[in-house]
Structures are given as C-alpha cells and as structure tokens.
PDB file with one MODEL, atoms N, CA, C and O in Angstrom:
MODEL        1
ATOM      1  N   UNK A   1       1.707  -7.374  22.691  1.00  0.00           N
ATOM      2  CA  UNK A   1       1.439  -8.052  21.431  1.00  0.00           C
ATOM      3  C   UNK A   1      -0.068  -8.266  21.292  1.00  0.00           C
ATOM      4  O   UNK A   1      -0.488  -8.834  22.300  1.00  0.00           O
ATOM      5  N   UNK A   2      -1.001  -8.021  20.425  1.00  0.00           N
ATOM      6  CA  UNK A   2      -2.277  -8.219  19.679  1.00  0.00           C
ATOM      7  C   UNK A   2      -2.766  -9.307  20.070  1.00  0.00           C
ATOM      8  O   UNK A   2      -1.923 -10.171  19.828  1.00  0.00           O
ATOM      9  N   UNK A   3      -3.665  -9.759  20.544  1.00  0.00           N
ATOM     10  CA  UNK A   3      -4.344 -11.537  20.401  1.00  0.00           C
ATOM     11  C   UNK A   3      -4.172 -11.479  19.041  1.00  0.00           C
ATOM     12  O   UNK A   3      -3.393 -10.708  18.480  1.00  0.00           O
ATOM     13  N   UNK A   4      -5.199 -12.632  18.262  1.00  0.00           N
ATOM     14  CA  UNK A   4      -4.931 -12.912  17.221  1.00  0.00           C
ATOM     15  C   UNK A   4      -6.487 -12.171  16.590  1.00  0.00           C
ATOM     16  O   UNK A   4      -6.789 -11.776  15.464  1.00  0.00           O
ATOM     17  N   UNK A   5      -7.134 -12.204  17.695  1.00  0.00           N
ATOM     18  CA  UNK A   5      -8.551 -11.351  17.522  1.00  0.00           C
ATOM     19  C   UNK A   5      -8.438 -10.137  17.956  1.00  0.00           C
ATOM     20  O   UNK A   5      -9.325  -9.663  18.666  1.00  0.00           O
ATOM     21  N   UNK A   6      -7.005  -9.207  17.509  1.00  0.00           N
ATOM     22  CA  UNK A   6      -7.346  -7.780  17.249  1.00  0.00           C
ATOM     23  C   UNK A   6      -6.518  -7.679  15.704  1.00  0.00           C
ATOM     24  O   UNK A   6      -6.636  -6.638  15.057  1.00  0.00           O
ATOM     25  N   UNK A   7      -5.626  -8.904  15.132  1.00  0.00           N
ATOM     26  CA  UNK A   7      -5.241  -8.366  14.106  1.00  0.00           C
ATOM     27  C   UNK A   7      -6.314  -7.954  12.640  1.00  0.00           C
ATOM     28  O   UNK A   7      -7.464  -8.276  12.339  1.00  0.00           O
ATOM     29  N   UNK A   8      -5.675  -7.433  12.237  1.00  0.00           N
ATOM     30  CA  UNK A   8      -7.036  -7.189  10.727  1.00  0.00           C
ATOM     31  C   UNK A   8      -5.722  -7.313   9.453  1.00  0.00           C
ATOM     32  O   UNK A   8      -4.929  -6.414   9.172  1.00  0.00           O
ATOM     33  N   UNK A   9      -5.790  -8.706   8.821  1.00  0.00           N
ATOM     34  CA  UNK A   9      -5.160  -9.125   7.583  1.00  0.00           C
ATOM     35  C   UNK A   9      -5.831  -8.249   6.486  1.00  0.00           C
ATOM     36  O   UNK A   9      -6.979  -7.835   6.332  1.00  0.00           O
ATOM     37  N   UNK A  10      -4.583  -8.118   5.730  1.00  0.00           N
ATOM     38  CA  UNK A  10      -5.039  -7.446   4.315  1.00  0.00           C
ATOM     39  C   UNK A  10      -4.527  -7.429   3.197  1.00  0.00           C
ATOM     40  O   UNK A  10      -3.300  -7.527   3.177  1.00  0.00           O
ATOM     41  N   UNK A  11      -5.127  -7.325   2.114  1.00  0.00           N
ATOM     42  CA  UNK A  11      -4.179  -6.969   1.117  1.00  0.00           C
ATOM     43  C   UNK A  11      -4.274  -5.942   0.327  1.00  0.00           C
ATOM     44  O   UNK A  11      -4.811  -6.049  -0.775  1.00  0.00           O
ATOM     45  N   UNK A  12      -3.723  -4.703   0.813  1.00  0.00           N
ATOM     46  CA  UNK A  12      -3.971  -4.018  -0.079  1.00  0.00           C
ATOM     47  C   UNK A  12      -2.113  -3.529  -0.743  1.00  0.00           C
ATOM     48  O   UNK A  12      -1.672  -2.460  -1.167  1.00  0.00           O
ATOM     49  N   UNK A  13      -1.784  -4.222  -0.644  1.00  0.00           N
ATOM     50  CA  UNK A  13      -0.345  -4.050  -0.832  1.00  0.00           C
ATOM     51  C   UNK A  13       0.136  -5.246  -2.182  1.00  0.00           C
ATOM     52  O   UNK A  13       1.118  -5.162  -2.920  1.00  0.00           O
ATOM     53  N   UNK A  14      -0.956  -6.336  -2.158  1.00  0.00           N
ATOM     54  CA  UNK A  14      -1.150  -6.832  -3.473  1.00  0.00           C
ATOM     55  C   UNK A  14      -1.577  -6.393  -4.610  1.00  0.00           C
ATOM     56  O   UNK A  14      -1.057  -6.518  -5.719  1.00  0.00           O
ATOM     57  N   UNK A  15      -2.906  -5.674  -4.196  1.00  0.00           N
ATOM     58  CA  UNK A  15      -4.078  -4.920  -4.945  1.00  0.00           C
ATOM     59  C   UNK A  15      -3.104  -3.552  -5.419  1.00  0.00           C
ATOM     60  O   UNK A  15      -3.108  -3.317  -6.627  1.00  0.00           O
ATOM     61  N   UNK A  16      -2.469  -2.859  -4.743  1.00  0.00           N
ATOM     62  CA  UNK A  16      -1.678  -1.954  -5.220  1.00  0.00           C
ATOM     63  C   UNK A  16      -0.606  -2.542  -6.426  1.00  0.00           C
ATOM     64  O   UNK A  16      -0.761  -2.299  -7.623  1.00  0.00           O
ATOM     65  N   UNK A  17       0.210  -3.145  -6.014  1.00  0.00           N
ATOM     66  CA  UNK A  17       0.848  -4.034  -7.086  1.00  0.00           C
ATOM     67  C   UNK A  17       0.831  -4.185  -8.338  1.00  0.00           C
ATOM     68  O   UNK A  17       1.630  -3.957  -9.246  1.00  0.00           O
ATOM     69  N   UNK A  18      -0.570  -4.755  -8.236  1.00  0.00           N
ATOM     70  CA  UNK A  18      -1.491  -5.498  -9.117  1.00  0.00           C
ATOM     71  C   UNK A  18      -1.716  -4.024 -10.287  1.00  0.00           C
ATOM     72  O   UNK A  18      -1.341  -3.929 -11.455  1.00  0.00           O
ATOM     73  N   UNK A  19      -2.219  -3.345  -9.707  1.00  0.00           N
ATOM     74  CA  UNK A  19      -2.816  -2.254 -10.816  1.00  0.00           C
ATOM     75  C   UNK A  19      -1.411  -0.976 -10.733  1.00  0.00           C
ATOM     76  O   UNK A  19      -1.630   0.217 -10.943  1.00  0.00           O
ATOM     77  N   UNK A  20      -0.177  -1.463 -10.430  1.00  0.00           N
ATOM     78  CA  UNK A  20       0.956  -0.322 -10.695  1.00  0.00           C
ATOM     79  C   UNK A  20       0.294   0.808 -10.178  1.00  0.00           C
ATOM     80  O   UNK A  20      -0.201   1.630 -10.950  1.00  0.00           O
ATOM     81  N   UNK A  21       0.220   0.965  -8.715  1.00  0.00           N
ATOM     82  CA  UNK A  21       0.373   2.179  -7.838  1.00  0.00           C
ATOM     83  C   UNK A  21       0.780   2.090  -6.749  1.00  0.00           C
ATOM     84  O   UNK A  21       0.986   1.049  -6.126  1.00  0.00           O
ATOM     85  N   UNK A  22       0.951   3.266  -6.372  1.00  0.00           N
ATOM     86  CA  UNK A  22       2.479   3.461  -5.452  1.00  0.00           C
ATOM     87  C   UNK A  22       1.600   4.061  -4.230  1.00  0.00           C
ATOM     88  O   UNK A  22       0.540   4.680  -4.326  1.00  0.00           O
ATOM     89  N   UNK A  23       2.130   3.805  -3.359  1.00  0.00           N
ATOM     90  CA  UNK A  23       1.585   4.444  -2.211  1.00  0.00           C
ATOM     91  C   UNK A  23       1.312   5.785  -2.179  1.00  0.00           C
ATOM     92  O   UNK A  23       0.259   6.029  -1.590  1.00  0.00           O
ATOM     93  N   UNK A  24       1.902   6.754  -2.613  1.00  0.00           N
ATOM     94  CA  UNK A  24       1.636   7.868  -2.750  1.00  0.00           C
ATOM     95  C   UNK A  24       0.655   8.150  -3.606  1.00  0.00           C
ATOM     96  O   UNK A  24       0.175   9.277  -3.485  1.00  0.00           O
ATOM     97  N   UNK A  25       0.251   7.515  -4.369  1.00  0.00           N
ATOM     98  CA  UNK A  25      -0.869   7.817  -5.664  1.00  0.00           C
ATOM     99  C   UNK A  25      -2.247   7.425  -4.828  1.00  0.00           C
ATOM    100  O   UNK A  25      -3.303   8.039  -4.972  1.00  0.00           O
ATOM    101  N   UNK A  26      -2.025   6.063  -3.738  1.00  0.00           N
ATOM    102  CA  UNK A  26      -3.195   5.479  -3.164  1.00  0.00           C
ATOM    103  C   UNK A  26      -3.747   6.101  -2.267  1.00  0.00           C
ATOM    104  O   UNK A  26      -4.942   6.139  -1.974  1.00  0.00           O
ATOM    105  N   UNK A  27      -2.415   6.876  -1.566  1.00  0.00           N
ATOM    106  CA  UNK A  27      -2.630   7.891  -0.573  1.00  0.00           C
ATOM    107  C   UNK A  27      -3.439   8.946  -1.260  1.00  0.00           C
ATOM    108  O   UNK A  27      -4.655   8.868  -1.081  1.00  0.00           O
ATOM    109  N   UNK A  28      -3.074   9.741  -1.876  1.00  0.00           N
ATOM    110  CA  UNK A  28      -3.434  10.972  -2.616  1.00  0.00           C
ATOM    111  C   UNK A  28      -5.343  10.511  -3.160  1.00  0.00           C
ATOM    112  O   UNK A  28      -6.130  11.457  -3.117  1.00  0.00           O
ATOM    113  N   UNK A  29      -5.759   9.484  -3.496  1.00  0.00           N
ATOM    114  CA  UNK A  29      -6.626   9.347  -4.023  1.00  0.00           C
ATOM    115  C   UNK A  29      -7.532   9.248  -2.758  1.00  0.00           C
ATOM    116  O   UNK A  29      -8.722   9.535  -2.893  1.00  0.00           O
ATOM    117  N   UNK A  30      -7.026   8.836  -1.447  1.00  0.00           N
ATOM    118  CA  UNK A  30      -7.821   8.167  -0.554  1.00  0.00           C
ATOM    119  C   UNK A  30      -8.080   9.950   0.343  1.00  0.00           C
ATOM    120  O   UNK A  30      -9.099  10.162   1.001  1.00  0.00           O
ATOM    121  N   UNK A  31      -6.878  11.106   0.158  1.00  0.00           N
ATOM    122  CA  UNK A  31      -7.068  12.008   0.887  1.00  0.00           C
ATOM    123  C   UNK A  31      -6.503  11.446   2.123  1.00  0.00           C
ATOM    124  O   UNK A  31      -7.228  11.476   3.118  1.00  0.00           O
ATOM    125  N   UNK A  32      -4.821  10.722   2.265  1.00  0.00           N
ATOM    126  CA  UNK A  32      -4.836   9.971   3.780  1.00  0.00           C
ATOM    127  C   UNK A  32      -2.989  10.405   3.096  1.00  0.00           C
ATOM    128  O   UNK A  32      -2.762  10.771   1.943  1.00  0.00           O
ATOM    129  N   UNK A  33      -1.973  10.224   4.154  1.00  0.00           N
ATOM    130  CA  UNK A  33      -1.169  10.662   3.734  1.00  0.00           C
ATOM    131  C   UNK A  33      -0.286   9.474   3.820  1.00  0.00           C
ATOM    132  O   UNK A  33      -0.292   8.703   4.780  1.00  0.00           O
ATOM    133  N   UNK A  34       0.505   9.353   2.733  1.00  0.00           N
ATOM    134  CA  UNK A  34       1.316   8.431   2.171  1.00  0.00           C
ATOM    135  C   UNK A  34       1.562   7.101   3.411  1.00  0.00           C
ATOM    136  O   UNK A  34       1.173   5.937   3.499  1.00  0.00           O
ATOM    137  N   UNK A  35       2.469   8.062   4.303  1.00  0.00           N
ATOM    138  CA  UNK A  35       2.885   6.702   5.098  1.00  0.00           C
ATOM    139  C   UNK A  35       1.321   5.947   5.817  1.00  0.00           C
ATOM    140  O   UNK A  35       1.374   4.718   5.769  1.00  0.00           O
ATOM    141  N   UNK A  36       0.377   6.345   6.266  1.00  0.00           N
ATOM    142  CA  UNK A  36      -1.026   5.885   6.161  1.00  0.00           C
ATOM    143  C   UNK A  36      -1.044   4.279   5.578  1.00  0.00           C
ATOM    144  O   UNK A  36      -1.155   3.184   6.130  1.00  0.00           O
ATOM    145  N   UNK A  37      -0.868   4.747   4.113  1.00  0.00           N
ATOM    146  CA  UNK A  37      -0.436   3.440   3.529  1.00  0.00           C
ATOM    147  C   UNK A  37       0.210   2.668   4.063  1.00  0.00           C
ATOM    148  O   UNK A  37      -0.435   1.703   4.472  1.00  0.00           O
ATOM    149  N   UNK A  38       1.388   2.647   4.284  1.00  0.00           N
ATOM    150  CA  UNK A  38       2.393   2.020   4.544  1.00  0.00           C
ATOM    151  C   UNK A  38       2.034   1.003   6.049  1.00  0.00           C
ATOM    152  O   UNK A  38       2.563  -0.107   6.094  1.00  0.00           O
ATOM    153  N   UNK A  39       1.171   1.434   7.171  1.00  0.00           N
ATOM    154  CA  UNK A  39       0.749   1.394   8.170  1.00  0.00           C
ATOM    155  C   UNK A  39      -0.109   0.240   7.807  1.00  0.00           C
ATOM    156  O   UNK A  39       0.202  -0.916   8.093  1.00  0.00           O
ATOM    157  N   UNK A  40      -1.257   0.584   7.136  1.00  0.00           N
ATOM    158  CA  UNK A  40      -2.383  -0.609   7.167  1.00  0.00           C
ATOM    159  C   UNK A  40      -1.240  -1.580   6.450  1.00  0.00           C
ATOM    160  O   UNK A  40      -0.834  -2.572   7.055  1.00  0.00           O
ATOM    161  N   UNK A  41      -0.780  -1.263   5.222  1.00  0.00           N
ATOM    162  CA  UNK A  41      -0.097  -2.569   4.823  1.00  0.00           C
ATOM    163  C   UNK A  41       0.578  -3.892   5.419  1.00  0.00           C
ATOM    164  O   UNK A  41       0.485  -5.080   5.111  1.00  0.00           O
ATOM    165  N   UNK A  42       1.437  -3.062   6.593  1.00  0.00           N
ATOM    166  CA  UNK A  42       1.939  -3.636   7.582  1.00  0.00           C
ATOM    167  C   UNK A  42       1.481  -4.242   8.758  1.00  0.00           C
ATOM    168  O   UNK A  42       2.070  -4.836   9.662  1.00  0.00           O
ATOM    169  N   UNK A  43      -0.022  -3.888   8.500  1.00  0.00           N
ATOM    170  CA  UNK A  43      -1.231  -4.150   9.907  1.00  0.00           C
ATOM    171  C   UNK A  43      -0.557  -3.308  11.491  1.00  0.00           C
ATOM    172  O   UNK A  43      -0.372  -3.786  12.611  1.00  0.00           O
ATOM    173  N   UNK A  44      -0.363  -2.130  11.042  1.00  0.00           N
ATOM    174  CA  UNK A  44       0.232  -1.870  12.108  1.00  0.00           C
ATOM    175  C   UNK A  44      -0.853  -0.203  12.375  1.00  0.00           C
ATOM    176  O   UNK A  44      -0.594   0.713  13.155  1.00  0.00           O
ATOM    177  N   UNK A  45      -1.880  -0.305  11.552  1.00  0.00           N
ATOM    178  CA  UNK A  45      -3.098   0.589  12.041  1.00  0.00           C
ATOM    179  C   UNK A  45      -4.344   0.055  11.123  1.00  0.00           C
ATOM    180  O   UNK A  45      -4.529   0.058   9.906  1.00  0.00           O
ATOM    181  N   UNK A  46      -4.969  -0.317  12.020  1.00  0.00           N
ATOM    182  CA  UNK A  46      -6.500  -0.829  11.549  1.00  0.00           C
ATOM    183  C   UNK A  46      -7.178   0.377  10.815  1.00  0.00           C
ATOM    184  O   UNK A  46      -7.158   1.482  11.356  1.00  0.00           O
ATOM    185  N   UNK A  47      -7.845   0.173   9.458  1.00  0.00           N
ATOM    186  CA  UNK A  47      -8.645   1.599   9.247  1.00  0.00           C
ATOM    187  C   UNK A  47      -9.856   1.540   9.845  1.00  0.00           C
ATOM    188  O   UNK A  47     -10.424   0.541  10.285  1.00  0.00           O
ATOM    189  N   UNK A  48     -10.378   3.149   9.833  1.00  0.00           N
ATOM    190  CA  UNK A  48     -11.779   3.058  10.161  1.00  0.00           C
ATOM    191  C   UNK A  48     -12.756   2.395   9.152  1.00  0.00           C
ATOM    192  O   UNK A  48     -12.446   2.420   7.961  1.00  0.00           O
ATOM    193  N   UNK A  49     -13.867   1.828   9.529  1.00  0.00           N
ATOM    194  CA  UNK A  49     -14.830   1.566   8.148  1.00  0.00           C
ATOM    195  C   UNK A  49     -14.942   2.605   7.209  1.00  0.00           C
ATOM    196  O   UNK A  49     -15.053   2.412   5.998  1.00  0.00           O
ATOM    197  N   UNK A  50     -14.918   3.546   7.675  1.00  0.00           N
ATOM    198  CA  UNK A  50     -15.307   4.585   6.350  1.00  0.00           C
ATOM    199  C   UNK A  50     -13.818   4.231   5.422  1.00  0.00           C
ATOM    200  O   UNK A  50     -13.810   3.806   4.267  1.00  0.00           O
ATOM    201  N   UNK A  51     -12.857   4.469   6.093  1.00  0.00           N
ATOM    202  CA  UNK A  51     -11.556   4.428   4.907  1.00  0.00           C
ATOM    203  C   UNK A  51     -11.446   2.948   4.486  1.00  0.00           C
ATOM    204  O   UNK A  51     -11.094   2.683   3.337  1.00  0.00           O
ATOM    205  N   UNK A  52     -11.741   1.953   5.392  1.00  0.00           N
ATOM    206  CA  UNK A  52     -11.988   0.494   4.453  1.00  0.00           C
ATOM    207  C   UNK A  52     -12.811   0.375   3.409  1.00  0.00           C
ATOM    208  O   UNK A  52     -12.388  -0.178   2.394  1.00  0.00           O
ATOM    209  N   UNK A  53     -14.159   0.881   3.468  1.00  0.00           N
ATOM    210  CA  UNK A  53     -15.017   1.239   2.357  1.00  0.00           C
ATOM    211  C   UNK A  53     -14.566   2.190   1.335  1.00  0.00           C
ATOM    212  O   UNK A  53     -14.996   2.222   0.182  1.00  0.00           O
ATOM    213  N   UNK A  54     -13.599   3.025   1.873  1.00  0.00           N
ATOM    214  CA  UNK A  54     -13.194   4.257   0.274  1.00  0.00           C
ATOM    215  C   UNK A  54     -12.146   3.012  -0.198  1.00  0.00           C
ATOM    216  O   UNK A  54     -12.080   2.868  -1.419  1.00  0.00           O
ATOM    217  N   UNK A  55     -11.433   2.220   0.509  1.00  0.00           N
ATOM    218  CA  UNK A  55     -10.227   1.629  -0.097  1.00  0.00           C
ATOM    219  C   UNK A  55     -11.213   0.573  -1.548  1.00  0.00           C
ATOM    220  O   UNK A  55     -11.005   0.596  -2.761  1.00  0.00           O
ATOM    221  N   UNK A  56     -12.497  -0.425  -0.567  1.00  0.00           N
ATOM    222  CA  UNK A  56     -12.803  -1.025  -1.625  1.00  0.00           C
ATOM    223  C   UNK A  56     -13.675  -0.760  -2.671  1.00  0.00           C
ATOM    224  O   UNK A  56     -14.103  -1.491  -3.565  1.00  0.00           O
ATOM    225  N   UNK A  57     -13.915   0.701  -2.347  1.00  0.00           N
ATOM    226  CA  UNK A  57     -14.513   1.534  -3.446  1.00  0.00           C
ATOM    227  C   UNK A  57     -13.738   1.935  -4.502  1.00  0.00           C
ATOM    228  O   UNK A  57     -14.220   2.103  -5.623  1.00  0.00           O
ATOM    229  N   UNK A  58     -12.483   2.119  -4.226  1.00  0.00           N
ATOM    230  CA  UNK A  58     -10.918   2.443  -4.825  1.00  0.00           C
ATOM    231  C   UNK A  58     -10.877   1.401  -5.838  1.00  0.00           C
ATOM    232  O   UNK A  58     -11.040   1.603  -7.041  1.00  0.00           O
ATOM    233  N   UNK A  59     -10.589  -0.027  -5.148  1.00  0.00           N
ATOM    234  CA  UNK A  59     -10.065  -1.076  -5.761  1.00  0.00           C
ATOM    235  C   UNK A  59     -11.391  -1.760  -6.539  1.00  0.00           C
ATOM    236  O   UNK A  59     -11.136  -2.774  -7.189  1.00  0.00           O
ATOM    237  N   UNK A  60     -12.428  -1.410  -6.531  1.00  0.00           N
ATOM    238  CA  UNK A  60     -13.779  -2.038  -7.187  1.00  0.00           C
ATOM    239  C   UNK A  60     -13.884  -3.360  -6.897  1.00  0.00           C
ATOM    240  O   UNK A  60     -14.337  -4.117  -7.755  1.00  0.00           O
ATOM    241  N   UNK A  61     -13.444  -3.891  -5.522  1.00  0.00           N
ATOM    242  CA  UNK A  61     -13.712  -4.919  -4.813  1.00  0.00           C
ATOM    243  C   UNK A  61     -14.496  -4.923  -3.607  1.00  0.00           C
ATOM    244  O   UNK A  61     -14.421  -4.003  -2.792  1.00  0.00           O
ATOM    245  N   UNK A  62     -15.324  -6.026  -3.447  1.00  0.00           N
ATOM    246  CA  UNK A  62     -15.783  -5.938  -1.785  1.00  0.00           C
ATOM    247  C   UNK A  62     -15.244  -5.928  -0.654  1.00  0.00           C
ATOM    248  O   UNK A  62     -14.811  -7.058  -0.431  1.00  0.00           O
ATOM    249  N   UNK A  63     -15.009  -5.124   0.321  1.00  0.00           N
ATOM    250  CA  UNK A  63     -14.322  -4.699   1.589  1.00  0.00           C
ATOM    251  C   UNK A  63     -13.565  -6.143   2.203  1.00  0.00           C
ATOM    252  O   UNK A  63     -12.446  -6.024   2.704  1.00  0.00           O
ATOM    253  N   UNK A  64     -14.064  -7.176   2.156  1.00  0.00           N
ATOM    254  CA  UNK A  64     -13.543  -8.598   2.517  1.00  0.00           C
ATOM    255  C   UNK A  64     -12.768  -9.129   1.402  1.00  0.00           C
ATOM    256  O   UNK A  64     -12.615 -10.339   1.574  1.00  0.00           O
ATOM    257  N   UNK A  65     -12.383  -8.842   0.651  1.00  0.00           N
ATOM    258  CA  UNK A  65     -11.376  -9.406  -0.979  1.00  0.00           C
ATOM    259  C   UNK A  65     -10.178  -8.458  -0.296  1.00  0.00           C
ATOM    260  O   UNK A  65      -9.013  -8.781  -0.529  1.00  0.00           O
ATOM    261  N   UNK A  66     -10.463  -7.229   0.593  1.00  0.00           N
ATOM    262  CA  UNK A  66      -9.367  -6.667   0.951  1.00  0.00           C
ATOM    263  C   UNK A  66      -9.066  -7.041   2.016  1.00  0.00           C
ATOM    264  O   UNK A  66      -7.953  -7.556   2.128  1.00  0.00           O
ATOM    265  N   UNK A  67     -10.146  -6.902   3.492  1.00  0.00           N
ATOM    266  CA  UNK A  67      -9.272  -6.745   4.729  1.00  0.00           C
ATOM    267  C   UNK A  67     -10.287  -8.579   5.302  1.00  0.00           C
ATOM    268  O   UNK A  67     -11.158  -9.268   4.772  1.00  0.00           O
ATOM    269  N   UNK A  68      -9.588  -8.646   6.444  1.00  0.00           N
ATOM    270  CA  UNK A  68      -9.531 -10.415   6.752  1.00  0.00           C
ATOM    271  C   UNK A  68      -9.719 -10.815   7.982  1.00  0.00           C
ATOM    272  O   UNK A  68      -8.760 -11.583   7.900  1.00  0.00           O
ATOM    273  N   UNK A  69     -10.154 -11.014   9.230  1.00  0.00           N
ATOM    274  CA  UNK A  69      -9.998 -11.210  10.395  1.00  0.00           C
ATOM    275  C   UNK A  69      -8.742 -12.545  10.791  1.00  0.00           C
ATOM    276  O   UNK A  69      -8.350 -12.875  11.910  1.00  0.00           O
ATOM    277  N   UNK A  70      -8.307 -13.144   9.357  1.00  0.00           N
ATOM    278  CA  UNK A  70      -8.076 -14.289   9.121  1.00  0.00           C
ATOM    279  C   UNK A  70      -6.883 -14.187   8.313  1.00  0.00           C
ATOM    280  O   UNK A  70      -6.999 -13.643   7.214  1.00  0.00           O
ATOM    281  N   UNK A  71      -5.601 -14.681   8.726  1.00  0.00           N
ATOM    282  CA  UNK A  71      -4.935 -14.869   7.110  1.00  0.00           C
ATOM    283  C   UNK A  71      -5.535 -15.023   5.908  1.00  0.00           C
ATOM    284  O   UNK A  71      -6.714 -15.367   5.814  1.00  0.00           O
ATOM    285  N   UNK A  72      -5.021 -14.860   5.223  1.00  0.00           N
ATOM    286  CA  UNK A  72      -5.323 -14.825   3.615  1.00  0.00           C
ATOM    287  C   UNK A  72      -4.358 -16.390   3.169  1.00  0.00           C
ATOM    288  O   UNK A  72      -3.264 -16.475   3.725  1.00  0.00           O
ATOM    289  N   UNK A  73      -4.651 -17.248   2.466  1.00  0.00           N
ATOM    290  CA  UNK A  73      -3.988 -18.290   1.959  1.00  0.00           C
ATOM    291  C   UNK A  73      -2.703 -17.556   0.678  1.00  0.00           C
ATOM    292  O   UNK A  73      -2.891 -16.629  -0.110  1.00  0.00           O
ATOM    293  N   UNK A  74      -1.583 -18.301   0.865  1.00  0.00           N
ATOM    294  CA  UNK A  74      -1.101 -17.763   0.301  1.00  0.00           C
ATOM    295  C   UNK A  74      -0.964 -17.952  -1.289  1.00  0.00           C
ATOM    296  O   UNK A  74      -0.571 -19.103  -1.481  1.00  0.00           O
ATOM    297  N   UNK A  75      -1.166 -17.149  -2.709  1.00  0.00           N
ATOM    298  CA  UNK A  75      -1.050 -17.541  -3.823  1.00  0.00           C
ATOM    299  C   UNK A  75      -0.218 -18.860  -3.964  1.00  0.00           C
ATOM    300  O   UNK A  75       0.874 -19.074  -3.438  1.00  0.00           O
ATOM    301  N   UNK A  76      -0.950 -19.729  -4.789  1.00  0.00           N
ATOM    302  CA  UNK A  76      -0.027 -20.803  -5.128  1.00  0.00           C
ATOM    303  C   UNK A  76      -0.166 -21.954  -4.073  1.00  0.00           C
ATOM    304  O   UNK A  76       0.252 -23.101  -4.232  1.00  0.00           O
ATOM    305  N   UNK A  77      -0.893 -21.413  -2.846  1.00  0.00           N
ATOM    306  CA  UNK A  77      -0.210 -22.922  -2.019  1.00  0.00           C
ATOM    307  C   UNK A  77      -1.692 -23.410  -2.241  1.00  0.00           C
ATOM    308  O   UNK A  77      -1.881 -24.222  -1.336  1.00  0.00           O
ATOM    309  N   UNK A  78      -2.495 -23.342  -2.775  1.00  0.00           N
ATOM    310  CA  UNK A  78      -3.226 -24.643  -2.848  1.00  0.00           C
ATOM    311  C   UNK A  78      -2.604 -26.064  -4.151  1.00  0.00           C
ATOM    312  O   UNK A  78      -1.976 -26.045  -5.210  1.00  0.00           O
ATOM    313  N   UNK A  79      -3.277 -27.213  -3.212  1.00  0.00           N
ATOM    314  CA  UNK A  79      -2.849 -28.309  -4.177  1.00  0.00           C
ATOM    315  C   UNK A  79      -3.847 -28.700  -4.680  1.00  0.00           C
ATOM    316  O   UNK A  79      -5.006 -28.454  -4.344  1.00  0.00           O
ATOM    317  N   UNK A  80      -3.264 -29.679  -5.973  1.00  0.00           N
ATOM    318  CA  UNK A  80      -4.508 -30.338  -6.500  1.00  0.00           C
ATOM    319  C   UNK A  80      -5.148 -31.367  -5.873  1.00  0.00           C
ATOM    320  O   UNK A  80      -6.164 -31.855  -6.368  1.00  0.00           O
TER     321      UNK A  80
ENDMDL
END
C-alpha cells in the first residue's frame, strides 16, 4: 500500500465531466490510450510531468487545479 506521500490526488475525472468528454475523446486528444485515462483517474498511475502539463494545457487550467499531493475538499462540504 502507498504512504500517503506517494499518492497524487486528482481531478481530472471532474474536469472531464464538466466539459462532456469521455475518456476516449481525452485519450485521443492527449495521444495516450483510453484506459490511460481510466488509471490516473483512479490514482492508480501517476503521470509523467510532461502528460500532467498536456492534461492542464487540455483543460486551460494550472497543473495544481488538476493534480494534488493532498485531497481535494469535497464540493459542497464547506460551511458557512
């Protein structure tokens, strides 16, 4: 099992969502093959920087809006 300092949180499985594409379309754009996707989503393969940088070049976000050393808070649970 991973310490907690080898996992790498992400979201790109929101960000996909979000703009209606499918893994196969994200794949195809990235030049990485479908299940690829499916892998980082699951944190079950870290990308290299270069493919973290095509991802937030993809999504027109900065590389940290995607990947996390850290959970991500989850939508909604903040209070007032």
């Amino acid at each position: 099992m991973p310490s907690d300092g080898d996992v790498i949180y992400n979201r790109i499985a929101m960000l996909r969502a979000e703009r209606g594409i499918s893994r196969r379309e994200l794949a195809e754009a990235l030049g990485v093959h479908y299940q690829t996707v499916g892998y980082l989503e699951r944190g079950e393969y870290s990308p290299s920087l270069h493919l973290a940088l095509r991802l937030a070049q993809y999504f027109e976000v900065p590389v940290e809006i995607i990947f996390s050393t850290a959970p991500f808070p989850r939508i909604g649970s903040e209070t007032a």
